[in-house]
C-alpha positions as CSV (number, residue, x, y, z in Angstrom):
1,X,-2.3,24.3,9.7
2,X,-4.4,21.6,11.9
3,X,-2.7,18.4,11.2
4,X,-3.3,14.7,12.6
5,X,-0.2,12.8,12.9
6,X,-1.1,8.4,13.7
7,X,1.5,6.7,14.5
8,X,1.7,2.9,14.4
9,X,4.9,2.0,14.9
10,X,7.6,0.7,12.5
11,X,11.5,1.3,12.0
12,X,10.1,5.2,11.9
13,X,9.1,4.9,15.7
14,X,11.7,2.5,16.9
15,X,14.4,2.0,18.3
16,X,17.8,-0.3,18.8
17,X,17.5,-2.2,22.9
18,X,20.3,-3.7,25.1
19,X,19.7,-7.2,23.2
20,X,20.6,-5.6,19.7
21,X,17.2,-5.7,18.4
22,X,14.7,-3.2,16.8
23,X,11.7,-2.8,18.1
24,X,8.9,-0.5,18.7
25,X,7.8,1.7,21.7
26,X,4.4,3.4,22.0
27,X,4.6,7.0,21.2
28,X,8.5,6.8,20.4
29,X,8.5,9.8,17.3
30,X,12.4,11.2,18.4
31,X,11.3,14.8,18.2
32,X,9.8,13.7,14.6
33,X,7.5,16.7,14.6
34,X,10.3,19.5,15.7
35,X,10.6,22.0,13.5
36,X,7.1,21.6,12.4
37,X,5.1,24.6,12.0
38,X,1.6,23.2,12.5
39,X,-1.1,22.7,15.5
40,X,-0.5,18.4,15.6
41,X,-2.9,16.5,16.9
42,X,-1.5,12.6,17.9
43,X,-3.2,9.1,17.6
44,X,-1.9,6.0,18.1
45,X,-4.4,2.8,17.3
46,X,-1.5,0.4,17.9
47,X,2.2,0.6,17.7
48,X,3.5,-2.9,16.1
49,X,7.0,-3.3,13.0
50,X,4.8,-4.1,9.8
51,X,5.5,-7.0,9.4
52,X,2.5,-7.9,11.9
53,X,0.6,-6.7,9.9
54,X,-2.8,-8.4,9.3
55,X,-6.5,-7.4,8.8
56,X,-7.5,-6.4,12.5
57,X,-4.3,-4.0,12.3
58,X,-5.6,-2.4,8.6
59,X,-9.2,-2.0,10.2
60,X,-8.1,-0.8,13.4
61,X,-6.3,1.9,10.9
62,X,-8.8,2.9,8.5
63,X,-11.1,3.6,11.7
64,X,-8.9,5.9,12.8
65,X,-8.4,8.1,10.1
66,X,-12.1,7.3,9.1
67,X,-12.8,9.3,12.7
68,X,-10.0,12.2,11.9
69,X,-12.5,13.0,9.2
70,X,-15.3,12.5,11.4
71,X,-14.5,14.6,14.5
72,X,-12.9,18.0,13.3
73,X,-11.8,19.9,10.2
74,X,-7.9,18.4,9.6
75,X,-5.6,20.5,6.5
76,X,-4.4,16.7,6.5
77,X,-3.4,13.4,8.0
78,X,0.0,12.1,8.2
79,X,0.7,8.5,9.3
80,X,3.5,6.7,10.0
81,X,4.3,3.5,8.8
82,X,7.0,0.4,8.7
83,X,8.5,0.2,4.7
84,X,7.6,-3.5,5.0
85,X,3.8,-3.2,4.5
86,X,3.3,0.2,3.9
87,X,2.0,-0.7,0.4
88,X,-0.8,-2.6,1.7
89,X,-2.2,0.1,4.3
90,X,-1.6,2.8,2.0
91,X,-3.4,0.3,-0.7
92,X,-6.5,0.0,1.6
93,X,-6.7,3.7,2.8
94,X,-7.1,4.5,-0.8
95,X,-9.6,2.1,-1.2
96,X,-11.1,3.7,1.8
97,X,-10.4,7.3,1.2
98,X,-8.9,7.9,-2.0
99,X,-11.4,10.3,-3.0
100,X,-11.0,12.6,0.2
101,X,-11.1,16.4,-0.5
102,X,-7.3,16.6,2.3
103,X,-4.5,15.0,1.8
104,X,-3.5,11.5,3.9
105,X,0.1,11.0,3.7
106,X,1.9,8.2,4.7
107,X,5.4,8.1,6.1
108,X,8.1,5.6,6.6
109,X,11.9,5.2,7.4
110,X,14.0,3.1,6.0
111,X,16.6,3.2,9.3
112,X,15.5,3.8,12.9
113,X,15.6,7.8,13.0
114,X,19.3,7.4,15.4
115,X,21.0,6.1,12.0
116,X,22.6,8.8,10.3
117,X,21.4,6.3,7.0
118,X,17.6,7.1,7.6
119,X,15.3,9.2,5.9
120,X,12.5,9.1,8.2
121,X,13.3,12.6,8.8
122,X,13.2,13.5,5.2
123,X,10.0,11.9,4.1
124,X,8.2,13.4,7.4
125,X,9.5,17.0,6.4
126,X,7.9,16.5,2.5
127,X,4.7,15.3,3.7
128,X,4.7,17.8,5.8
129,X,5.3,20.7,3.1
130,X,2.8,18.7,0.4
131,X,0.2,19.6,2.8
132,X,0.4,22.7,1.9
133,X,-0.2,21.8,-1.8
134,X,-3.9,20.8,-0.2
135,X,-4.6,18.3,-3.2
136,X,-7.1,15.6,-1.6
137,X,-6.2,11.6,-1.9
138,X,-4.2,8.9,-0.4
139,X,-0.3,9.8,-1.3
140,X,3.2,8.7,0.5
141,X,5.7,10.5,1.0
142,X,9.8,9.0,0.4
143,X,13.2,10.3,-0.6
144,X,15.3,7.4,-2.2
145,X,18.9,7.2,-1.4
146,X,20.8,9.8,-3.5
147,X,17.2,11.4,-5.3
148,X,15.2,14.1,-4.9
149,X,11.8,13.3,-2.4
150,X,9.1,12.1,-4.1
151,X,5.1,11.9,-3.4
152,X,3.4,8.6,-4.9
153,X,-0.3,8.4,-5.3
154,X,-1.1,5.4,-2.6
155,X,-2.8,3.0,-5.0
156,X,0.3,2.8,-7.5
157,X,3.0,1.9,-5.1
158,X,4.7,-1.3,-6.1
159,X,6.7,-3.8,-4.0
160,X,10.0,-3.6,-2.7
161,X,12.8,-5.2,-4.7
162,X,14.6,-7.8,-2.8
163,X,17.2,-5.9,-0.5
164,X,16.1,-2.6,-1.7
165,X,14.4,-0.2,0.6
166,X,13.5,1.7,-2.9
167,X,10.0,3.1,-3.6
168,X,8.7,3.3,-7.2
169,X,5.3,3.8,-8.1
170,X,3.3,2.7,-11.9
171,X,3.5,6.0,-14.1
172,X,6.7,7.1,-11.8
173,X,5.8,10.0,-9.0
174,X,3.2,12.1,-8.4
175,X,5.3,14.9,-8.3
176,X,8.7,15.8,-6.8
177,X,10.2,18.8,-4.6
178,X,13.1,20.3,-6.5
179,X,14.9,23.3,-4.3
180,X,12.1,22.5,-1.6
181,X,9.5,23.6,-4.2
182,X,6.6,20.8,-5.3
183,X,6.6,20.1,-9.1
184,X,3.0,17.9,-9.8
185,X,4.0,15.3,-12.5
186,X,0.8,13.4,-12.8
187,X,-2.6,15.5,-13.4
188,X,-5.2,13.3,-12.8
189,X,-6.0,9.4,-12.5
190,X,-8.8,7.0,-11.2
191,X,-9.4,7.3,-7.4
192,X,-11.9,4.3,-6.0
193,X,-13.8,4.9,-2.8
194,X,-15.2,2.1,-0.9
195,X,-15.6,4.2,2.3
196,X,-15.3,2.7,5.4
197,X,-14.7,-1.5,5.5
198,X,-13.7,-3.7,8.4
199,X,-11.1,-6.9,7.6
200,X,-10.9,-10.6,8.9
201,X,-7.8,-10.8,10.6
202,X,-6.6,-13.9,7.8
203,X,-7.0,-12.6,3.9
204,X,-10.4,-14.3,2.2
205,X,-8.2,-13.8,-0.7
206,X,-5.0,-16.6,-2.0
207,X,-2.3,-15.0,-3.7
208,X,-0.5,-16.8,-5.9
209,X,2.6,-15.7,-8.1
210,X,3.7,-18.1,-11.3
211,X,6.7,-19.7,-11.2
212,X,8.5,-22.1,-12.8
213,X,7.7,-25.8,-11.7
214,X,5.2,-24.7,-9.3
215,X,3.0,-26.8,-6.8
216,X,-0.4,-25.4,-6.9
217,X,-2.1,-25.1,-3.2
218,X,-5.8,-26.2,-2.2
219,X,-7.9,-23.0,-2.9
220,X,-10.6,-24.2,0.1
221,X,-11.6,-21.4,1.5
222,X,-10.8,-18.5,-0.6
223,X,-13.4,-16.5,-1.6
224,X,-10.6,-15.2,-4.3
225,X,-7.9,-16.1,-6.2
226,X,-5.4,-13.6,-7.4
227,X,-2.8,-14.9,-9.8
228,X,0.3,-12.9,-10.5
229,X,1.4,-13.5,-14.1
230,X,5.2,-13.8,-15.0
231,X,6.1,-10.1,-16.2
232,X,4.9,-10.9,-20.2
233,X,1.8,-10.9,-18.5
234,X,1.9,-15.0,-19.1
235,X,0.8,-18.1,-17.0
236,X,1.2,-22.0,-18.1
237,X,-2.0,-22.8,-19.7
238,X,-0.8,-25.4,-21.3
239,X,0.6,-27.0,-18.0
240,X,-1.6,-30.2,-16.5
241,X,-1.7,-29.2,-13.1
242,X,-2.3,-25.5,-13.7
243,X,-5.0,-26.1,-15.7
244,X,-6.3,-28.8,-13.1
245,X,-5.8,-26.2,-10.6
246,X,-8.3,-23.4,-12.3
247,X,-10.8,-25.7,-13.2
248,X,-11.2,-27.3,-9.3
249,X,-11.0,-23.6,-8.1
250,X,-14.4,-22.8,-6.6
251,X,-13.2,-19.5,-6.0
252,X,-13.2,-16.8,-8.9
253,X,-9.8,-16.7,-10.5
254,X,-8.3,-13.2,-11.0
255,X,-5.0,-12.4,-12.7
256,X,-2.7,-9.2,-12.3
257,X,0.0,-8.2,-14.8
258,X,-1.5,-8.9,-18.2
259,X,-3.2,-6.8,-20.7
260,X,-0.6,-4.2,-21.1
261,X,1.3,-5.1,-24.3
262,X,0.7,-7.9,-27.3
263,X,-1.1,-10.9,-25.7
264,X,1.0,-14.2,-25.7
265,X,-0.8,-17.5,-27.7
266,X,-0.8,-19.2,-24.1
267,X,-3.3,-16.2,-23.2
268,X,-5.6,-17.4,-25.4
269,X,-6.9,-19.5,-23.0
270,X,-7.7,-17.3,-20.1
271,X,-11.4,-17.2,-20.7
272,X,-11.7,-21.0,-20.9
273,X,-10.6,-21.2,-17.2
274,X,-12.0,-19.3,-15.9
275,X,-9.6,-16.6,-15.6
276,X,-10.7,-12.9,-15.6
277,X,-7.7,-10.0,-16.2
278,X,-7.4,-7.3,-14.2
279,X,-6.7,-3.8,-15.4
280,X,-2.9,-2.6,-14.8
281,X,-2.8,-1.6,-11.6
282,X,-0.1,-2.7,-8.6
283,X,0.0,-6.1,-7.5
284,X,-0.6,-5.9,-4.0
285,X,-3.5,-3.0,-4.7
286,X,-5.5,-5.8,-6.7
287,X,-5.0,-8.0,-3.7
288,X,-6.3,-5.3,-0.8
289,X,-9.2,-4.4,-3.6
290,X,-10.0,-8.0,-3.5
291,X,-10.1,-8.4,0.1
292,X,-11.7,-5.6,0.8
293,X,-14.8,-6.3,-1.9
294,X,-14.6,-10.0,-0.8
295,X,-14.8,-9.2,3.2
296,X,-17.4,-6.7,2.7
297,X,-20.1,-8.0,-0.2
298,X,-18.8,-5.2,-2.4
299,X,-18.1,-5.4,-6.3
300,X,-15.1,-5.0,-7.9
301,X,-16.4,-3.3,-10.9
302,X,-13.4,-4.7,-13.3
């Protein structure tokens, strides 16, 4: 196999200094690709912990796998990743690519590789072997603590717990590799394809999540407005300065987490302000789709 490996840092390519903190050194994989039976070829478009993360970083990274597809015929990508944004770049590659015909698997740790805790090793091996399953699309690749490893299709990934390095996905796994064999658990679901985009550095897009009490920020600016629902897929319509806050919005209002059981009375009025529901998808997908149709004069096609 002819295999691209990117690597742009994280815990995955870092490493503990004299000072006691983790950082990242350019090109620091710790024999990630031993054992590897493959003909690699290695990128690196930056090496920064994800965390930095920011729109010249995503851009930077859908350019390079954008020219993997370009220059030479690849049996797959592999990129490594930091845990702590790894939802957002694999949320805009498969905005980018999710309809490629090879598999682009992303890979993360949840320790530096040195830690006998990590599993960097273990995610890198199963991405490695679901190559071999040659099934096109954006996928990542992670074996949580004490369960089998799992492959999750890119644009279902949802956001880390708090303290918990755990990955779960909407619909649960692709698939899973039982006794090192691949066992697809989802047949088929709806891939977009914007194709190649560039990012401001800054989001056009304010992200907002309801809470109880809360002080609504000025929208100025925003070219969007994504509003996170509580998980009854609710918001406070009846609340003064929420209601205040949609009806100044110059922005289009957008809200994530509703429509997927019986609608609340207070969802009655949505429409009124100006409020447009999003199908169910993952949070922080709904918020790279809107950045990436808002940066680039592209529809959303709700």
């Amino acid at each position: 196999m002819k295999i691209a490996v990117i690597f742009t840092g994280g815990t995955i390519g870092s490493s503990i200094f004299d000072d006691g903190y983790i950082r990242t050194t350019p090109q620091n994989n710790n024999g990630l690709l031993q054992g590897l039976d493959a003909d690699f070829s290695v990128f690196e478009p930056y090496t920064t912990l994800s965390e930095q993360l920011d729109g010249d970083y995503i851009t930077k990274l859908v350019s390079c796998v954008n020219d993997r597809l370009l220059e030479e015929k690849y049996d797959g990508i592999i990129i490594t990743h930091g845990t702590d944004t790894l939802q957002y770049s694999a949320s805009a590659l498969a905005l980018a690519f999710g309809d490629c015909n090879i598999p682009i698997v992303l890979v993360s740790s949840n320790f530096i590789l040195t830690d006998p805790r990590s599993n960097g090793r273990d995610n890198m091996k199963f991405a490695f072997e679901f190559l071999k399953e040659k099934i096109g699309g954006v996928f990542v690749s992670y074996k949580n603590s004490g369960e089998a490893p799992e492959i999750h299709v890119a644009k279902f990934i949802l956001p880390h717990r708090p303290y918990n390095d755990t990955i779960r996905s909407m619909h649960g796994p692709f698939g899973r590799f039982e006794d090192d064999s691949f066992i697809r658990l989802i047949r088929d679901y709806e891939k977009d394809s914007y194709g190649i985009f560039r990012l401001n550095r800054l989001s056009s897009v304010l992200w907002i999540k309801a809470h109880a009490g809360m002080r609504y920020p000025e929208a100025f600016g925003a070219k969007a407005v994504l509003i996170e629902s509580y998980h009854s897929g609710t918001l406070p319509t009846l609340n003064r300065d929420f209601v205040e806050f949609c009806k100044n919005c110059r922005a289009p209002l957008y809200l994530t987490g509703a429509g997927h059981e019986e609608p609340y009375e207070s969802s009655k009025l949505f429409s009124e302000l100006g409020i447009r529901v999003l199908p169910e998808t993952s949070p922080i997908y709904a918020y790279m789709k809107l950045w990436v149709v808002s940066d680039n004069g592209l529809n959303y096609n709700i």
